[in-house]
DRENPA-3360 file (N, C-alpha, C; in nm, 2 decimals, always signed):
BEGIN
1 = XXXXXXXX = +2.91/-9.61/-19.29/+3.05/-9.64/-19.32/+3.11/-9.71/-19.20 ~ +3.18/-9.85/-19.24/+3.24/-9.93/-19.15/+3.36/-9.89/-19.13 ~ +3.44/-9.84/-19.01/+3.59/-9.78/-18.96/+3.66/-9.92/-18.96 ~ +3.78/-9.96/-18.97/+3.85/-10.02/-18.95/+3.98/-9.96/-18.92 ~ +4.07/-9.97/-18.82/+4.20/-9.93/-18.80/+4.27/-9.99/-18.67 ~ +4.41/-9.94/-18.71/+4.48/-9.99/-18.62/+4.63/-9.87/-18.61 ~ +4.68/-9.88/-18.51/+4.77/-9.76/-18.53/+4.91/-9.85/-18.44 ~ +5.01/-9.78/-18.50/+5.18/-9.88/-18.42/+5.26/-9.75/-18.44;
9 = XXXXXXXX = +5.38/-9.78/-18.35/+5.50/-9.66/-18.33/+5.60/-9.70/-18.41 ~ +5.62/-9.68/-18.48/+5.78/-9.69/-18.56/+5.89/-9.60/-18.51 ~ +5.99/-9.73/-18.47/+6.11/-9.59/-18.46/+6.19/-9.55/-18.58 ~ +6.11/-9.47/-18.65/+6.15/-9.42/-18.74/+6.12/-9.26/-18.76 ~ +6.23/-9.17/-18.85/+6.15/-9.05/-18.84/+6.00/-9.04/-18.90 ~ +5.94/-8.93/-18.97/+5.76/-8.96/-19.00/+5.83/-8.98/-19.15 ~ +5.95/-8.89/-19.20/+5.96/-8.87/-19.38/+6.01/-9.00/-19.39 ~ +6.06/-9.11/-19.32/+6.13/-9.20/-19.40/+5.98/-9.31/-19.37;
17 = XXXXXXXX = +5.90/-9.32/-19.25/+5.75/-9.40/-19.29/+5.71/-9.37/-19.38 ~ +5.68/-9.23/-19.43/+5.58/-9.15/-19.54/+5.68/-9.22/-19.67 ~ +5.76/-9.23/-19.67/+5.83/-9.24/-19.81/+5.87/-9.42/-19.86 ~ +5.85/-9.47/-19.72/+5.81/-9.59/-19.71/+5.67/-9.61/-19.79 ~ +5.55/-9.56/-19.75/+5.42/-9.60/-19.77/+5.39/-9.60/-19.89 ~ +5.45/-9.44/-19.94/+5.41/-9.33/-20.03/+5.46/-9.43/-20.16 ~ +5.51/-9.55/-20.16/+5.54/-9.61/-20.28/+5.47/-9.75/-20.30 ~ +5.34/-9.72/-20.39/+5.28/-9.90/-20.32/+5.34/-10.01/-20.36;
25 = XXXXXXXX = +5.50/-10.03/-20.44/+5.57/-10.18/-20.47/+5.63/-10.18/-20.32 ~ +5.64/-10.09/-20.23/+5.64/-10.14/-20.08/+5.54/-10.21/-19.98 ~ +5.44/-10.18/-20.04/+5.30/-10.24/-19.98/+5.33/-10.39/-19.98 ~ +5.37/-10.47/-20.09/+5.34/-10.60/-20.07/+5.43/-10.64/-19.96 ~ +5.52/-10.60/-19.93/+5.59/-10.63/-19.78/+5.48/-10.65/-19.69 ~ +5.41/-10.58/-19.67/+5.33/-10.56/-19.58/+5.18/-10.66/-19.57 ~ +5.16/-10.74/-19.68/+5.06/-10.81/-19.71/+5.04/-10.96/-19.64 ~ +4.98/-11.01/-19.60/+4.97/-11.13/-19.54/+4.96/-11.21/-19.64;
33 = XXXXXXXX = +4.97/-11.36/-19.62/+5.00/-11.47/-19.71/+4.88/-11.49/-19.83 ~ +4.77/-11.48/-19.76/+4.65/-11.50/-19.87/+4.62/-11.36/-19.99 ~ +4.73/-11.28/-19.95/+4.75/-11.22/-20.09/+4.81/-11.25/-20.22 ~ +4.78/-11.28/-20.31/+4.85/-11.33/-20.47/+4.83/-11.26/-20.58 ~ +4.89/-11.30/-20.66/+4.90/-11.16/-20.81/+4.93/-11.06/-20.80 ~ +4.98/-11.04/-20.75/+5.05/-10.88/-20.67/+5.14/-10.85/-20.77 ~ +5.12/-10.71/-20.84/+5.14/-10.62/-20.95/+5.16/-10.46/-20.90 ~ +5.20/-10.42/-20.92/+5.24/-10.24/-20.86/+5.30/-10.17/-20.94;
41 = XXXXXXXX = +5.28/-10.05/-20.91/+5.35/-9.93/-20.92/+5.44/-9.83/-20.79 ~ +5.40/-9.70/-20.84/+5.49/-9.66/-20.73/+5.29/-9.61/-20.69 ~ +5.22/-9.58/-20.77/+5.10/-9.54/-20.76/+5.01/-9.61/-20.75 ~ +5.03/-9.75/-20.80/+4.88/-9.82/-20.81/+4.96/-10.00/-20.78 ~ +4.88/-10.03/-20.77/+4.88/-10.19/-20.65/+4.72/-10.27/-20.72 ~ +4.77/-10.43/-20.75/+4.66/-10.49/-20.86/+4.74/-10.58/-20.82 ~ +4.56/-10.70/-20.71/+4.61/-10.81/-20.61/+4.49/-10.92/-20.62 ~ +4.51/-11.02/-20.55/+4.39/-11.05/-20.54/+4.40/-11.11/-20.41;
49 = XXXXXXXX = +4.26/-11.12/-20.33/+4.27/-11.16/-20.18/+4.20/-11.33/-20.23 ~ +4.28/-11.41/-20.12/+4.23/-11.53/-20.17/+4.07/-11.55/-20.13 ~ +3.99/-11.62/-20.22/+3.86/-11.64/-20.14/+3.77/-11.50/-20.15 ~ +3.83/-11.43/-20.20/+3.73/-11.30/-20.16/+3.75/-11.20/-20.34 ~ +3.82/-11.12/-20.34/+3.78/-11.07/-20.43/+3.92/-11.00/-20.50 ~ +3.91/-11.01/-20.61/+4.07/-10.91/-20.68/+4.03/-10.76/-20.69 ~ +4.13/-10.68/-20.65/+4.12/-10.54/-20.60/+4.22/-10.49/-20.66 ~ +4.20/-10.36/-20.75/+4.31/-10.27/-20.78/+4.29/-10.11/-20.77;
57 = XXXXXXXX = +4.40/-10.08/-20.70/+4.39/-9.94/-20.60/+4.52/-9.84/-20.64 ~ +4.46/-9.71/-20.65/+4.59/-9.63/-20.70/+4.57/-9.52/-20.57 ~ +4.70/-9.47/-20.56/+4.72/-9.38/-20.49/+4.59/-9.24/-20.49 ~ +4.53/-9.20/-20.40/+4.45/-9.05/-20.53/+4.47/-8.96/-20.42 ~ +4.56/-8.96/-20.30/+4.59/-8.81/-20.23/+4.71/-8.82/-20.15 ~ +4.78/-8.78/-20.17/+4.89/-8.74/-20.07/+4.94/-8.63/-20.02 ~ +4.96/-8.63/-19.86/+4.98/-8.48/-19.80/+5.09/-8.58/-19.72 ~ +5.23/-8.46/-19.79/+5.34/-8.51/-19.78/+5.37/-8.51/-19.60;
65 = XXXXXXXX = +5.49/-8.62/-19.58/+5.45/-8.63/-19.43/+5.34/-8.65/-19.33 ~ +5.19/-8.67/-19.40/+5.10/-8.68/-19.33/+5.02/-8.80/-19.34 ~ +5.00/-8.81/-19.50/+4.88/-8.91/-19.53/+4.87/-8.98/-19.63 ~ +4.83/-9.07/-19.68/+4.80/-9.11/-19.82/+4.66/-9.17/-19.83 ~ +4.64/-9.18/-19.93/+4.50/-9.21/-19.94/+4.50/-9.30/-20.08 ~ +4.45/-9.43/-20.04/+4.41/-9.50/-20.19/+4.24/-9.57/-20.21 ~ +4.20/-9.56/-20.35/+4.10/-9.58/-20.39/+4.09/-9.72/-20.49 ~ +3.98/-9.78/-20.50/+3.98/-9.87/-20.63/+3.96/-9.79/-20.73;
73 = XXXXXXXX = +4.07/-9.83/-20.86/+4.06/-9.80/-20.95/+3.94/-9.89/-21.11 ~ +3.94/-10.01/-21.03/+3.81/-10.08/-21.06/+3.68/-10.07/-20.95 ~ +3.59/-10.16/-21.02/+3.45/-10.17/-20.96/+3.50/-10.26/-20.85 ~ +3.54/-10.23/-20.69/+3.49/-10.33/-20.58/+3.39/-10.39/-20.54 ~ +3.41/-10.48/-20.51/+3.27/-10.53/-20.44/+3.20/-10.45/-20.33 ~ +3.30/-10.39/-20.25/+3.21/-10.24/-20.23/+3.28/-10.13/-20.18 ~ +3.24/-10.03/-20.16/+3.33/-9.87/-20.17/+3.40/-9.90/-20.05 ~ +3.50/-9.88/-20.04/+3.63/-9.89/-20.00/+3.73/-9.77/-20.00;
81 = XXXXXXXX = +3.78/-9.70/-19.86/+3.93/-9.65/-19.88/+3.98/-9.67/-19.83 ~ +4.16/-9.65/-19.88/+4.26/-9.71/-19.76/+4.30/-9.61/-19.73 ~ +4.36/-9.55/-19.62/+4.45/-9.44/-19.54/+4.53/-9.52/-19.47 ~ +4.65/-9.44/-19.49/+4.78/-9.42/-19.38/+4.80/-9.29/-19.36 ~ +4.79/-9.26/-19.17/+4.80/-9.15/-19.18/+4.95/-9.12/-19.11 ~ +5.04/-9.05/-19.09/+5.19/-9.09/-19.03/+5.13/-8.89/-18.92 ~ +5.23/-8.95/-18.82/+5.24/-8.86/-18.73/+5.37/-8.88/-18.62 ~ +5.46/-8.69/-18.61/+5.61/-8.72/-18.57/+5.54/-8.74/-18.42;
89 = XXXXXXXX = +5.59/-8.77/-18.37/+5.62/-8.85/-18.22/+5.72/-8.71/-18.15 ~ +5.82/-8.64/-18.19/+5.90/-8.55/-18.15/+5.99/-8.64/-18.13 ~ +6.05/-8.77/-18.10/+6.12/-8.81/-18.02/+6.25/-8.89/-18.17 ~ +6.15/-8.87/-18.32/+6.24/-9.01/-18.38/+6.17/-9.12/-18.41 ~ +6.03/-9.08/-18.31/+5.93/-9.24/-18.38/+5.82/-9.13/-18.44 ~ +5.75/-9.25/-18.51/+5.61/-9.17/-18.59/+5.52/-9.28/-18.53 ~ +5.41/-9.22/-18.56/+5.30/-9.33/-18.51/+5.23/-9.31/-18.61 ~ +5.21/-9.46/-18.71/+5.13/-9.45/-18.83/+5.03/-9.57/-18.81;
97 = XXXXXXXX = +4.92/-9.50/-18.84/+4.78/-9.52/-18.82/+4.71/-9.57/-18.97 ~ +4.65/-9.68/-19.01/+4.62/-9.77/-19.10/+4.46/-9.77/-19.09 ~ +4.38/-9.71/-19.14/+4.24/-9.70/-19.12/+4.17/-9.71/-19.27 ~ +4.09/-9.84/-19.25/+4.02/-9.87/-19.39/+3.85/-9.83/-19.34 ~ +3.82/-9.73/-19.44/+3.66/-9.70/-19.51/+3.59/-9.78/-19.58 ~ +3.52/-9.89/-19.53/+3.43/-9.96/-19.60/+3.29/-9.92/-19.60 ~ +3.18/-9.92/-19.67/+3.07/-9.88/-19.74/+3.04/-10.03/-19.72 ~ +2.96/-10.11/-19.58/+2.92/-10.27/-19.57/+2.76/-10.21/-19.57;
105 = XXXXXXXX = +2.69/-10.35/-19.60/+2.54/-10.35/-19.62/+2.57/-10.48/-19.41 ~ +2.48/-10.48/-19.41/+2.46/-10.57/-19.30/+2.57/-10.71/-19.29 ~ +2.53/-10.78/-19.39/+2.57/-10.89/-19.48/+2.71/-10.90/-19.47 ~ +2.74/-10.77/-19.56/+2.87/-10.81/-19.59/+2.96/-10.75/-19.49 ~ +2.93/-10.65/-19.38/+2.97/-10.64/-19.26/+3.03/-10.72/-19.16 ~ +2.94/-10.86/-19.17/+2.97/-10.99/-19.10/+3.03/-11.05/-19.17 ~ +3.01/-11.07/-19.30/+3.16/-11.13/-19.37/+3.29/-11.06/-19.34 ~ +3.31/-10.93/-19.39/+3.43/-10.86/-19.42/+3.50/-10.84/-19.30;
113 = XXXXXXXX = +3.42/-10.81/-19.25/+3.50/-10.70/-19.08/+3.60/-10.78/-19.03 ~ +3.58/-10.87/-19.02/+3.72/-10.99/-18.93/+3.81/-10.97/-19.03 ~ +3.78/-11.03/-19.15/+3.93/-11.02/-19.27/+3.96/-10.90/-19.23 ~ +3.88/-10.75/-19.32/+3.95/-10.61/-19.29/+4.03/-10.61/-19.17 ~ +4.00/-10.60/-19.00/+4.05/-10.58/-18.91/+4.17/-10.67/-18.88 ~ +4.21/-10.81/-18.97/+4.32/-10.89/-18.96/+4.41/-10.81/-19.07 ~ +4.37/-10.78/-19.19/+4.47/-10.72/-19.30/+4.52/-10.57/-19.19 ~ +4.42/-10.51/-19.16/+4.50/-10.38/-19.12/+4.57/-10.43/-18.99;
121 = XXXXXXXX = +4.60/-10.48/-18.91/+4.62/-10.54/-18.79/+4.78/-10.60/-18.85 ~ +4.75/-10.70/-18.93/+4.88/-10.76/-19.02/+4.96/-10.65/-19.10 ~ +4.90/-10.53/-19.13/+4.97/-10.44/-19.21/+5.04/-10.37/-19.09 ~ +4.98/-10.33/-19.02/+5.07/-10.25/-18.90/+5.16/-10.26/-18.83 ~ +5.16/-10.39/-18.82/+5.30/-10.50/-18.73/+5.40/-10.54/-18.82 ~ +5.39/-10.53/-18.95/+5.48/-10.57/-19.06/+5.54/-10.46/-19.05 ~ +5.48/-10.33/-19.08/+5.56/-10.21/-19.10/+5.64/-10.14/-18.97 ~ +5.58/-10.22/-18.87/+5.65/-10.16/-18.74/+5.76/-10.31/-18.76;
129 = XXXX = +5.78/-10.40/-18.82/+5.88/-10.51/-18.83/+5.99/-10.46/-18.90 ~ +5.90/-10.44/-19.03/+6.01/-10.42/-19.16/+6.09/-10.26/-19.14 ~ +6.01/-10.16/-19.04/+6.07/-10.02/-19.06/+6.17/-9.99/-18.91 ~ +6.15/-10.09/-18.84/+6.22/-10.11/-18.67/+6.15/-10.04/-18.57;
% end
């Protein structure tokens, strides 16, 4: 299993990131340009990455204040999870942490890994943009 992640401080409390995340028609905020067809719910998110592959993902765990967890709801090109995990800071900021589970063969390791580590990377800084 390939780790990808990236973690940023929001000054925000953790319930208003979590309630931020916890809705994925917020996600596309968060998407970089080569994202298109972007379709949502408050549970499920149906996109396509340019050049690479169309992906649709629903929500399948949430631990309020802490975590979410999304899955493909179709066949990916390959096993895939996304997490956000949120954590209070004590101070007013949360520190939320964006860590993708990818299932890579060799192959597609050296394809994927640079995109993955730029989307979560690009996801992190948006939401530390968009949340202050």
């Amino acid at each position: 299993m390939t780790i990808i992640e990236n973690a940023v401080e929001v000054n925000k409390p953790v319930s208003e990131v979590y309630t931020f995340l916890s809705d994925m028609n917020n996600h596309q905020q968060l998407m970089p340009e080569n994202i298109y067809n972007w379709e949502s719910t408050e549970d499920e998110a149906r996109f396509t990455i340019q050049n690479m592959a169309k992906l649709a993902i629903k929500i399948s765990n949430r631990v309020e204040n802490q975590e979410l967890t999304a899955i493909p709801t179709e066949k990916a090109p390959f096993e895939v999870e996304l997490k956000w995990t949120v954590a209070d800071n004590g101070n007013g900021t949360t520190t939320a942490k964006h860590i993708i589970s990818a299932d890579l063969n060799m192959m597609m390791k050296m394809l994927a890994s640079g995109p993955l580590q730029k989307l979560v990377d690009h996801q992190t800084e948006k939401l530390k943009e968009i949340l202050g």
